[in-house]
GUZA-197441 format. One line per field, with one value per residue: residue in three letters; z, x, y of N, C-alpha, C, O in turn. Coordinates in steps of 0.02 Angstrom, whole numbers, m for minus. Example, Ala and Ser with C-alpha at 12.3 -4.5 7.8 and 13.67 -1.06 7.14 Angstrom:
BEGIN
r	(Ala|Ser)
nw	(390|354)
nu	(660|642)
nv	(m284|m112)
caw	(390|357)
cau	(615|684)
cav	(m225|m53)
cw	(390|394)
cu	(660|645)
cv	(m165|2)
ow	(423|402)
ou	(712|670)
ov	(m166|57)
END
This chain:
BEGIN
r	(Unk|Unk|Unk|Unk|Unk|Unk|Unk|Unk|Unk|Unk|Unk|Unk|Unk|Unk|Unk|Unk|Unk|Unk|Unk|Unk|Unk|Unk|Unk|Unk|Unk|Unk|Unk|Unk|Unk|Unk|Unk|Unk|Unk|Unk|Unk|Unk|Unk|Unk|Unk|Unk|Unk|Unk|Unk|Unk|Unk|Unk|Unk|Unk|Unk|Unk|Unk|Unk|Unk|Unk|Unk|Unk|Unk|Unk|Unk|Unk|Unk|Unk|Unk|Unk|Unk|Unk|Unk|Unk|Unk|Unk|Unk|Unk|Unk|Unk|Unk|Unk|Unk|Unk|Unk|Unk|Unk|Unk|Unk|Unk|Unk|Unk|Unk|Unk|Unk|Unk|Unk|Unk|Unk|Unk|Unk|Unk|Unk|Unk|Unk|Unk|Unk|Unk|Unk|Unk|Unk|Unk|Unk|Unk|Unk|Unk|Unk|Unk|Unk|Unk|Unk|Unk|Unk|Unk|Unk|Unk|Unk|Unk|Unk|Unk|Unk|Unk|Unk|Unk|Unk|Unk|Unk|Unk|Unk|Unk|Unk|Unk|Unk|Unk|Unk|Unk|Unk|Unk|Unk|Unk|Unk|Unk|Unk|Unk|Unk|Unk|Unk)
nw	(0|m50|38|60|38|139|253|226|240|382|447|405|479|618|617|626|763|817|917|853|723|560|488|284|201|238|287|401|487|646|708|837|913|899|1045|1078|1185|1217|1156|1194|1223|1318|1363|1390|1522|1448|1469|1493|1387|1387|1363|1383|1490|1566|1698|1715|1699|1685|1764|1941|2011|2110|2163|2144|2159|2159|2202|2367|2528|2631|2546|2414|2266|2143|1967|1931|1738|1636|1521|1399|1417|1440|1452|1476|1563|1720|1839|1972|2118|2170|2299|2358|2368|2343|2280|2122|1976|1810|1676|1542|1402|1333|1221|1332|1439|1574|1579|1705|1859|2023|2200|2271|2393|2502|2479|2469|2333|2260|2256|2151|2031|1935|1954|1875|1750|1590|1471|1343|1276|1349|1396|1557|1669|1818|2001|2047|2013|1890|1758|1686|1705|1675|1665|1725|1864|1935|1992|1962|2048|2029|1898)
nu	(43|20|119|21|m100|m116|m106|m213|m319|m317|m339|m469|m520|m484|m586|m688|m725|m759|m852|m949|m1037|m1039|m1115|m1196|m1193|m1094|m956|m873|m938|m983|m1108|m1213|m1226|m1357|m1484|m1564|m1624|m1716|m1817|m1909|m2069|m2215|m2336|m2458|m2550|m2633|m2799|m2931|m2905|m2960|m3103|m3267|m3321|m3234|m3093|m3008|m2904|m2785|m2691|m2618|m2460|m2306|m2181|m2006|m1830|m1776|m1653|m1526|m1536|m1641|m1681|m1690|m1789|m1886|m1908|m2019|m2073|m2136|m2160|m2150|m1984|m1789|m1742|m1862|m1946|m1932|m2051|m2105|m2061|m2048|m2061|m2004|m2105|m2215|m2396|m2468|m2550|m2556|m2589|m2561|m2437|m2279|m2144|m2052|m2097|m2216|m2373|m2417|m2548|m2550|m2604|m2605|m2475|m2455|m2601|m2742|m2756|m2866|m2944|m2952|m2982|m2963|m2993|m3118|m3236|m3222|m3321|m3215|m3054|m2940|m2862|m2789|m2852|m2848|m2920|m2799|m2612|m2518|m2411|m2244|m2150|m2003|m2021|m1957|m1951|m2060|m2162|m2286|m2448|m2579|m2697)
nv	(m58|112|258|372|337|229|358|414|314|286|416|416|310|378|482|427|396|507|599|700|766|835|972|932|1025|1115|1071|1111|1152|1114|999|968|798|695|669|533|503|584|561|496|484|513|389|329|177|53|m5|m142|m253|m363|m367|m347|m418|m466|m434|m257|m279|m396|m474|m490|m439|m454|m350|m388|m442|m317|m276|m277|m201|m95|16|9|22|m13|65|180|195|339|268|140|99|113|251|313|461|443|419|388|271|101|m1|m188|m301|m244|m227|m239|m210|m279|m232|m238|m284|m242|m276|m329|m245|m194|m134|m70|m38|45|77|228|271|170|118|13|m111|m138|m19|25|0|m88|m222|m241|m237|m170|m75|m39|m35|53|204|221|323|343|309|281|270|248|133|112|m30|m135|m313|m399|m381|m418|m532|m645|m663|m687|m740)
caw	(0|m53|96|44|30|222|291|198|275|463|441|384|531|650|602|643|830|838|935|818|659|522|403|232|164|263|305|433|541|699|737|893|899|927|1114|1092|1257|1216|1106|1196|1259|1377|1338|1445|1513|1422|1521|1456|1319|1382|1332|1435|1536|1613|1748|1645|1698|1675|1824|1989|2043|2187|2154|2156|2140|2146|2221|2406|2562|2607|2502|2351|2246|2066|1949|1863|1710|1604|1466|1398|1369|1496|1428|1472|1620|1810|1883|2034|2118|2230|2356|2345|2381|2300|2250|2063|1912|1780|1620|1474|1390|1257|1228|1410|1506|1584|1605|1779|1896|2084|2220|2273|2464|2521|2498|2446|2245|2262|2244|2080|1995|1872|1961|1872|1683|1571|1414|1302|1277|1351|1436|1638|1695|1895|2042|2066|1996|1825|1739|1660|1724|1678|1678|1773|1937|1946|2028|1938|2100|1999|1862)
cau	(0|62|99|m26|m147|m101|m108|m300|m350|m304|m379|m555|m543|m504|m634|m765|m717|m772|m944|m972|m1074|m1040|m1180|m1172|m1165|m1043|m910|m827|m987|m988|m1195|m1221|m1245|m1456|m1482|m1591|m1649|m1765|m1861|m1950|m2133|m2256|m2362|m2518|m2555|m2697|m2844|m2972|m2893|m2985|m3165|m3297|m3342|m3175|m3067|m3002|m2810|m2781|m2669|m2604|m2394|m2288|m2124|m1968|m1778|m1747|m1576|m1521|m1571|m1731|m1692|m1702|m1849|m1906|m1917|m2091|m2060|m2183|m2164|m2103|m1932|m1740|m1752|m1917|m1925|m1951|m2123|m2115|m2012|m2093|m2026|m2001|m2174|m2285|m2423|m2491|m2618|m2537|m2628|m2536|m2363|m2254|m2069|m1993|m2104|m2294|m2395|m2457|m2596|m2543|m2607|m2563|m2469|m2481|m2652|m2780|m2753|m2960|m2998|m2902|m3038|m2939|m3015|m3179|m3236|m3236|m3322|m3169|m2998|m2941|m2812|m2825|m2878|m2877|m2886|m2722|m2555|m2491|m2346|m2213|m2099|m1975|m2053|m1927|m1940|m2126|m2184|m2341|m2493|m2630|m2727)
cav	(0|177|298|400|294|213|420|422|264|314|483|396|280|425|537|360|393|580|619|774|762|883|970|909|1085|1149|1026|1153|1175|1062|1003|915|732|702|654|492|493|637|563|424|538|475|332|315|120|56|m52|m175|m296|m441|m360|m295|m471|m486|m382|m212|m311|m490|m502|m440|m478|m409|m306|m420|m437|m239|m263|m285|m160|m53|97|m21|35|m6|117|157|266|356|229|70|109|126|312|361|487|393|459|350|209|44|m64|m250|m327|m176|m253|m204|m232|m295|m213|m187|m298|m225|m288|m335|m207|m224|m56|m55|1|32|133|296|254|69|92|m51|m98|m147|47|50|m15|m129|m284|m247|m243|m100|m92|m61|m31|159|232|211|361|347|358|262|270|196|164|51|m75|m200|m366|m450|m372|m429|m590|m655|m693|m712|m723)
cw	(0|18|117|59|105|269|272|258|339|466|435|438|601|643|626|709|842|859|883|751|621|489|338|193|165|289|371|510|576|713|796|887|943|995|1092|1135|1280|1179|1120|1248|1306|1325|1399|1444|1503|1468|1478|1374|1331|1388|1412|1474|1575|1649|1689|1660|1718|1742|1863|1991|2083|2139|2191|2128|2113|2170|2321|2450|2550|2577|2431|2327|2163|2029|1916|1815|1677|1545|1447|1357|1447|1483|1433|1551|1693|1826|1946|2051|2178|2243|2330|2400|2371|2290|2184|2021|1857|1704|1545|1471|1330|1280|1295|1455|1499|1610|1666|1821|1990|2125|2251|2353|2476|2538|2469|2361|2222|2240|2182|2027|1928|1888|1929|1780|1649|1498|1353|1331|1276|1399|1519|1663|1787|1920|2052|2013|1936|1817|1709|1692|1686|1683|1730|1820|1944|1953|2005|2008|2074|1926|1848)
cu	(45|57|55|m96|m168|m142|m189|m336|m363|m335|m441|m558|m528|m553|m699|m779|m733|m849|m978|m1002|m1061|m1106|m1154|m1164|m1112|m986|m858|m872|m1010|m1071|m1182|m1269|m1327|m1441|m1541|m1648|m1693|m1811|m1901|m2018|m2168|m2313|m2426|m2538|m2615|m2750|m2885|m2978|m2933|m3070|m3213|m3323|m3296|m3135|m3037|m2913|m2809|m2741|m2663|m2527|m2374|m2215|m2056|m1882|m1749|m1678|m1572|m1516|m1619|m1743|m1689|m1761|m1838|m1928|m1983|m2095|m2149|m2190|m2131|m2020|m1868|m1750|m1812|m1896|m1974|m1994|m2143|m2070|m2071|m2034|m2046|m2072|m2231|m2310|m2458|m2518|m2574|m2612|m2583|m2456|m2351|m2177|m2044|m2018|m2179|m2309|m2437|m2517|m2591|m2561|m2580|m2522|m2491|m2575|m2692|m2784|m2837|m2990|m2970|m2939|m3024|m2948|m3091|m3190|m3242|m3257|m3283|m3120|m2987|m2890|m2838|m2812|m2898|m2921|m2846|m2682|m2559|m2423|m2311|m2158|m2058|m2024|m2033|m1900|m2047|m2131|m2259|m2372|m2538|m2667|m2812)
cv	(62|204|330|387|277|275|436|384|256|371|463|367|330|454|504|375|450|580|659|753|814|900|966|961|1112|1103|1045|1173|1104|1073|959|868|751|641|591|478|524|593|489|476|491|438|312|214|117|0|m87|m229|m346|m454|m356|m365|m492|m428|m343|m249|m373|m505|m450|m491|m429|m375|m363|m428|m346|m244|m273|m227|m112|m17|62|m21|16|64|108|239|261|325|185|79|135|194|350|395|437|455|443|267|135|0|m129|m273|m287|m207|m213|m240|m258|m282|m210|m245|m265|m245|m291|m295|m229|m127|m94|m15|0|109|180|269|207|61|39|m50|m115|m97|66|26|m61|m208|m280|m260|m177|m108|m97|m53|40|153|233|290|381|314|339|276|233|214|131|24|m127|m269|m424|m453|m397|m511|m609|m679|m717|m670|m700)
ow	(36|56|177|87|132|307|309|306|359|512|467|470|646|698|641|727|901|823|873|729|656|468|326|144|116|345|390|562|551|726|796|868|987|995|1091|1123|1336|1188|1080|1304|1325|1267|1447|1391|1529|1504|1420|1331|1282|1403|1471|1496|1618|1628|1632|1620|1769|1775|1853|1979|2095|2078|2251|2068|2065|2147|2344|2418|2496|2566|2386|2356|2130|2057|1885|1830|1682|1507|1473|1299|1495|1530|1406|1589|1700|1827|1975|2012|2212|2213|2289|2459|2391|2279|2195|2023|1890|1693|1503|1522|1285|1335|1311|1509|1453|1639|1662|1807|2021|2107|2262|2375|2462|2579|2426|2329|2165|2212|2165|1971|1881|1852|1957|1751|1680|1462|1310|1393|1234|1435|1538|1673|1811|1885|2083|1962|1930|1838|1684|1707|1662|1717|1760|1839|1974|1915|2039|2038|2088|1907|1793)
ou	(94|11|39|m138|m220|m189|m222|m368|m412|m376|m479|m606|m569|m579|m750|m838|m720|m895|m1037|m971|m1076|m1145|m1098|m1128|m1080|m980|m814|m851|m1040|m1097|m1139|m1327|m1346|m1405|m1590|m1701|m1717|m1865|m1917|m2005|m2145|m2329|m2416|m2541|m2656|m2719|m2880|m3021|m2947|m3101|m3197|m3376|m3309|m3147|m3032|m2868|m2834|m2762|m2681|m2524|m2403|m2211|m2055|m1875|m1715|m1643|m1629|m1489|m1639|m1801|m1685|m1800|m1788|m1960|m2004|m2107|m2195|m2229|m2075|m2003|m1889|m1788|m1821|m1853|m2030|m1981|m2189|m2054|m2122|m1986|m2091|m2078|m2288|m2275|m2476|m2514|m2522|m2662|m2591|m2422|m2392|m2152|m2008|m1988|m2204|m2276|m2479|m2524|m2625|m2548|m2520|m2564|m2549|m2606|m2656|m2807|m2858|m3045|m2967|m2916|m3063|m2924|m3131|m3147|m3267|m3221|m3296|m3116|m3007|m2878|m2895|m2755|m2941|m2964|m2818|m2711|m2601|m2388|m2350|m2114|m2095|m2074|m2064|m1854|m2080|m2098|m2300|m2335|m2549|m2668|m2830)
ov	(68|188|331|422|299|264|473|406|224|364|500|391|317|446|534|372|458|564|648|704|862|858|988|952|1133|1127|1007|1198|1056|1127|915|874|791|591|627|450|517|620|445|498|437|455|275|184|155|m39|m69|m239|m381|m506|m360|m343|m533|m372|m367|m235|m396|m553|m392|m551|m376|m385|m378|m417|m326|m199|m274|m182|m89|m1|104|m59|30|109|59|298|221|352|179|71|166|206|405|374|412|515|472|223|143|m23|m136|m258|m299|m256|m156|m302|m251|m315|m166|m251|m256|m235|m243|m291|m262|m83|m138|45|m40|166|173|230|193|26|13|m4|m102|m100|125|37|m68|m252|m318|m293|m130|m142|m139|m57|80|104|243|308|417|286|384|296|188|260|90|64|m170|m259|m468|m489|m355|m547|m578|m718|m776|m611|m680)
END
């Protein structure tokens, strides 16, 4: 291989390793790389897939394997995704609704302060499929801090 050639070839594979993006007009004007991590929005959990004769959430499980001592909480973001923003965290044995799977997470229904998941109204039927609307908490989790109890 010419020298030339070599001093090209190292220059192209440097330039791979740079954060910075150029614009294609301007070759001289540094843009900043797009943040990713913005661009995952909120996602409301949905209730009632299993039609208006059955509970509006197919199950209930507890909160499990968050990590070791009491300040260990699960995170529950605003949508199915590591990048969505955290709206609330739960302790290991939370109990929660289980409404909603997409890819590796479960949208949730839990209430506000260890109170009773009974007034959360996702043990009942609802005529369709809608966004949960209150009075408790929602949200998304991981799937594999959750402990299936029942169906």
């Amino acid at each position: 291989m010419k020298p030339f050639a070599t001093i090209l070839l190292f220059a192209f594979a440097i330039s791979g390793c740079s954060n910075q993006t150029f614009d294609s007009k301007n070759d001289d004007v540094a843009v900043a790389p797009v943040d990713r991590t913005a661009m995952v929005g909120e996602r409301p959990v949905r209730i009632g897939f299993d039609g208006p004769r059955f509970d509006a959430c197919a199950a209930y499980a507890t909160v499990i394997n968050i990590g070791p001592g009491e300040d260990a909480r699960l995170s529950v973001r605003n949508a199915p995704a590591d990048s969505a923003e955290e709206v609330d965290a739960l302790a290991a044995g939370s109990g929660v609704a289980m409404c909603q799977e997409t890819g590796g997470w479960i949208g949730i229904v839990y209430p506000q302060e260890e109170g009773e998941l009974g007034s959360c109204g996702t043990g009942s039927p609802v005529p369709s499929v809608r966004d949960y609307d209150g009075p408790c908490r929602s949200g998304w989790v991981r799937d594999d801090y959750l402990k299936l109890i029942a169906v």
